[in-house]
C-alpha positions, 0 to 999 in steps of 0.5 A: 470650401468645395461642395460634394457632389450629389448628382452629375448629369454630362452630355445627356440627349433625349428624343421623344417621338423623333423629337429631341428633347435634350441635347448634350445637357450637363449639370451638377447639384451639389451638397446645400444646393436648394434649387429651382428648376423653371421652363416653359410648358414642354420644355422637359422640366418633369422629363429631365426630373425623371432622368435624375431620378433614374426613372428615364433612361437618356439616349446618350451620357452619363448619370452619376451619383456617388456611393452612399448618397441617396436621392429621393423622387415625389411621383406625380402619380404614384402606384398605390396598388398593393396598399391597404390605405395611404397611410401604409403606402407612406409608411413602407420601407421606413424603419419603425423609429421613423414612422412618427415622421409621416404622422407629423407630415400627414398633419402638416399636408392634411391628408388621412393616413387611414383613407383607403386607396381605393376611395383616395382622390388623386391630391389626397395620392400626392400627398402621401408621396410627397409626406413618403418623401419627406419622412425618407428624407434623403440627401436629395429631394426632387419635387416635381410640383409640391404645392399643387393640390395643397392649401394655403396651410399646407404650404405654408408648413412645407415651405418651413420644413424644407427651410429648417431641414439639412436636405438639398432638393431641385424644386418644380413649382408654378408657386412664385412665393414658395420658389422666392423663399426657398431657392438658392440657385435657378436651373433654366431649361431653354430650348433644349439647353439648361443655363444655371444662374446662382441666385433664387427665383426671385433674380430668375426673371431680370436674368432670364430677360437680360439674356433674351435682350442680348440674344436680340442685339446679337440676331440683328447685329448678324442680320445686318452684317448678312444683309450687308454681305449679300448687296456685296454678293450682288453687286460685285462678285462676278468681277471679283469672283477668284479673289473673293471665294473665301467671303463668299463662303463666309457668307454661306457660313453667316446664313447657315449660323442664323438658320441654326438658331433656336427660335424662342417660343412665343406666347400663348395669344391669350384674350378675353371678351367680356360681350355685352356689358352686365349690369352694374351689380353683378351678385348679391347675397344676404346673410346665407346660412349653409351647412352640410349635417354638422359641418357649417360652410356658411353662416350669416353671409353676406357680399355684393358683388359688382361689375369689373370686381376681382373676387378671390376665395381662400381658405383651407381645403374643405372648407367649402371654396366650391360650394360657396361659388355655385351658391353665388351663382345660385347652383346650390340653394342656401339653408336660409337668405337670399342670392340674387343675380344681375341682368344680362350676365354670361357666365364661363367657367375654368374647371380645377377638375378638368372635367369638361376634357373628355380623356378620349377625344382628341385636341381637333374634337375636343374644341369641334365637338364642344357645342358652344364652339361648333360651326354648324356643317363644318369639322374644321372650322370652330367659332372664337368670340363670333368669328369662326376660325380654323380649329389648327390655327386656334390651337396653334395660337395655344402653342400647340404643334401640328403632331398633337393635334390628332392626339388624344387629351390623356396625351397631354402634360398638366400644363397643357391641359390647362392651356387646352381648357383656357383655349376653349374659355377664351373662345367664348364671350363673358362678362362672369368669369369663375376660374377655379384653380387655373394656376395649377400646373401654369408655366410662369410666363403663361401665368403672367400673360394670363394675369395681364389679360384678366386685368384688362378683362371688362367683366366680373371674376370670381377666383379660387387660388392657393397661389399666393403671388397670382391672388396678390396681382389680380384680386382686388378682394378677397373673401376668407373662408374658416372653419365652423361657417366664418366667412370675412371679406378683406380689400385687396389680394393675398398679403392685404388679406394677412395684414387686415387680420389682427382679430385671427391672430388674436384668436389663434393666441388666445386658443393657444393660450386655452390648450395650456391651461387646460394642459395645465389643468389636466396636470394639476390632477395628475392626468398626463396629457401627450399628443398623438405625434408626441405619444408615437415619437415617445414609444419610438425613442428608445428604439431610436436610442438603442440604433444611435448605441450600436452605430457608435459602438462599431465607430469606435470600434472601428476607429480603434483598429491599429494604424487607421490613423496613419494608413487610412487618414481619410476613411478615419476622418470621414468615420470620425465626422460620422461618430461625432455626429451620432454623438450629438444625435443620441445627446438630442435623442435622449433629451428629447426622451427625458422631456416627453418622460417628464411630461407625461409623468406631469 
């Protein structure tokens, strides 16, 4: 059966800064497409996002969405100006019915819809537009990086919602489990061309490998019939010169082929130097108590950590992930217990905030001015583990091109701010690695590279990640952090965490178990007991109820005109599918309203 189109893009080009971005680019998403669209680090994944969302203006071809089909677009930073608190930015341009859904998705995204915006961080911004879009919930969502700025938890309840919802959506994300559980289909921007693969992320990487290897076979096969046509050139063409002038145009043409082709880019040269070795045990600490007034980050903790051990920190937002590493690494003292470090450690840190990035400077002086990397009376050259090197060599080692280099840092994309920061990390000699969020906003491959290169890394890493697939590959244990103090170390990565943890999960049974008997006692003396959720979606119903009896009642009347059937059959069809569906909606509705009655009423 064929799909609706939602989206087609044809023959879209688009140049940055006479750079072309796109050229003759041409696409379809289509009704049920769940999509990733993946690429490099500035290869226009965001850009091309912006394009279907009408936010960008291609310099040539066609956008086209259908009457009456909505598209939705996450910003990544949304204008909040003229809202009191985030909640009210969430809330706008939803009818009253429809405002339960933002309490639910602020629940599930954990963010406070009465921060002010004023005082809102920027992941606290994001996720109002992101709980803005999932309540609007249109026919196509575009999600430009979703899972950054959440925890575990929290993409955990996204990546269920978008499972259960009816809504197509293209997907951005570095997030390898979130893409692998939801996606169907694979967009592939690649040097300015998009290829579509029709499985989910998980068939994305063996495909994309298969078409580098063929494109290889190709280039040598072309090289070789080039290299065989010149020696025929040299050789023979002065005696053959008037019967052969059309190979000899053929050959013209072979070169001009192969200079034609668009070199794929190589990886970033990533390494690290672990230096002088520390000692064997690297941080000890013995039952640390630590709080902040009535809010408990630590209590009774204890962990020894040695040389060459991979450390991952988890747990909820909040919960005091930070706080515990520079407690380790004795920056913040404990109520009680004792932190001891370990002899000859050098310590370099990857900063989630970025704040080692001065917006202004430029990417030259960014490293240049950093006095860890500075070569004392030079302006170009900058010191990389002992060794001083050119500052435009080192960066184009990070895949930086020449016209970024005098540009200021605020130009930069996520990912490249990312990788500006591991250029200026790897340059340093450590053995005491603290990488702090370093996947957000990472390209897959350049995740990959980096996982490889803290596997060979001969020091000590300290790791904080909500990705699950990156905590999996490089943590060989991991520590939980839980609400109320409760810290536990497991063996092993993300998924060994989960499946050591029968003890958590029966707690959570067993807290379950006690909400229904306090519901239940509660009951029992005739005191109705609602959540907030519940409470707002009962107030709502009715509303909602008196919207669906309207809609149907101009349905049939609609469908009651003379000779609609036999003049109109597809208008008819269309508003007869319409009227069932209001049907079956308003049948759920006033169920749902009949149950939440019942319950309150005990």
């Amino acid at each position: 059966m064929a799909r609706a189109p939602l989206i087609q893009l044809s023959n879209i080009s688009l140049t940055f800064g006479g750079n072309p971005v796109f050229s003759d680019l041409g696409f379809v998403v289509q009704t049920g497409d769940r999509l990733s669209l993946v690429g490099r680090n500035g290869s226009g994944k965001s850009t091309l996002m912006k394009v279907m969302a009408g936010l960008v203006e291609a310099d040539k071809g066609n956008r086209v969405i259908p009457p009456g089909v909505s598209v939705g677009y996450m910003e990544q930073d949304p204008d909040l100006s003229s809202f009191e608190t985030l909640g009210d930015f969430a809330l706008s341009g939803l009818d009253m019915a429809e405002h339960y859904k933002v309490e639910i998705a602020a629940e599930g995204l954990k963010f406070n819809p009465d921060r002010p915006v004023k005082t809102a961080s920027g992941g606290e911004r994001r996720r109002a537009a992101l709980a803005k879009l999932m309540a609007e919930s249109p026919e196509l969502m575009l999600l430009d990086e979703p899972t950054n700025h959440l925890d575990i938890e929290a993409i955990s309840w996204l990546e269920t919602t978008l499972r259960e919802s009816r809504n197509s959506f293209v997907v951005i994300s570095h997030d390898r489990a979130f893409l692998t559980a939801l996606t169907r289909a694979t967009l592939w921007i690649d040097r300015g061309a998009v290829r579509r693969l029709e499985q989910g992320f998980g068939g994305f990487e063996a495909w994309r490998d298969k078409i580098w290897e063929e494109e290889d076979d190709q280039r040598h096969k072309l090289n070789r019939k080039i290299k065989a046509e010149s020696r025929w050139a040299v050789e023979g063409i002065s005696a053959r010169r008037k019967r052969n002038q059309g190979r000899v145009r053929a050959l013209g043409e072979l070169r001009a082929e192969r200079a034609s082709q668009i070199k794929r880019q190589s990886t970033a040269a990533m390494a690290f130097d672990s230096g002088e070795k520390s000692g064997a045990k690297v941080i000890e600490a013995k039952n640390l108590d630590l709080a902040f007034g009535s809010l408990n980050i630590l209590i009774n903790f204890s962990i020894t950590i040695q040389r060459k051990d991979r450390v991952a920190i988890v747990g909820p937002n909040g919960v005091g992930k930070t706080t515990l590493i520079k407690t380790l690494l004795g920056e913040q003292a404990p109520d009680r217990g004792t932190v001891k470090l370990g002899t000859n450690l050098q310590i370099a840190v990857f900063d989630q905030g970025r704040s080692k990035l001065d917006p202004n400077l430029s990417l030259w002086e960014a490293l240049t001015s950093d006095p860890t990397m500075a070569v004392s009376g030079s302006s170009d050259q900058i010191m990389v583990r002992g060794t001083p090197k050119h500052v435009v060599g080192y960066l184009k080692e990070f895949l930086f091109a020449d016209e970024q280099m005098r540009a200021p840092v605020r130009s930069l994309s996520g990912g490249e701010k990312a990788r500006l920061l591991l250029a200026r990390l790897m340059a340093q000699e450590s053995n005491l690695l603290i990488m702090d969020e370093p996947t957000n906003d990472l390209d897959i491959e350049t995740l990959d590279l980096l996982q490889d290169v803290l596997g060979e890394y001969d020091g000590t890493v300290l790791l904080v990640s909500h990705d699950r697939d990156f905590l999996d590959r490089v943590a060989t244990s991991t520590i939980a952090l839980e609400e109320g103090g409760k810290a536990t170390v497991y063996a092993g990565g993300w998924t060994d965490y989960q499946s050591q943890k029968p003890n958590l999960k029966q707690a959570k049974t067993d807290n379950q178990t006690s909400k229904k008997k306090v519901a239940k006692v509660k009951a029992d003396v005739d005191i109705p007991y609602i959540s907030f959720s519940e409470k707002y979606r009962l107030d709502a119903l009715p509303s909602e109820i008196e919207r669906l009896e309207g809609e149907i009642a101009k349905l049939e009347e609609f469908l009651g005109q003379p000779n609609m059937f036999t003049e109109h059959p597809i208008k008819f069809q269309k508003a007869t599918d319409v009227l069932l569906d209001r049907q079956a909606s308003l049948t759920a509705v006033e169920a749902e309203w009949i149950e939440l009655e019942e319950k309150v009423s005990g």
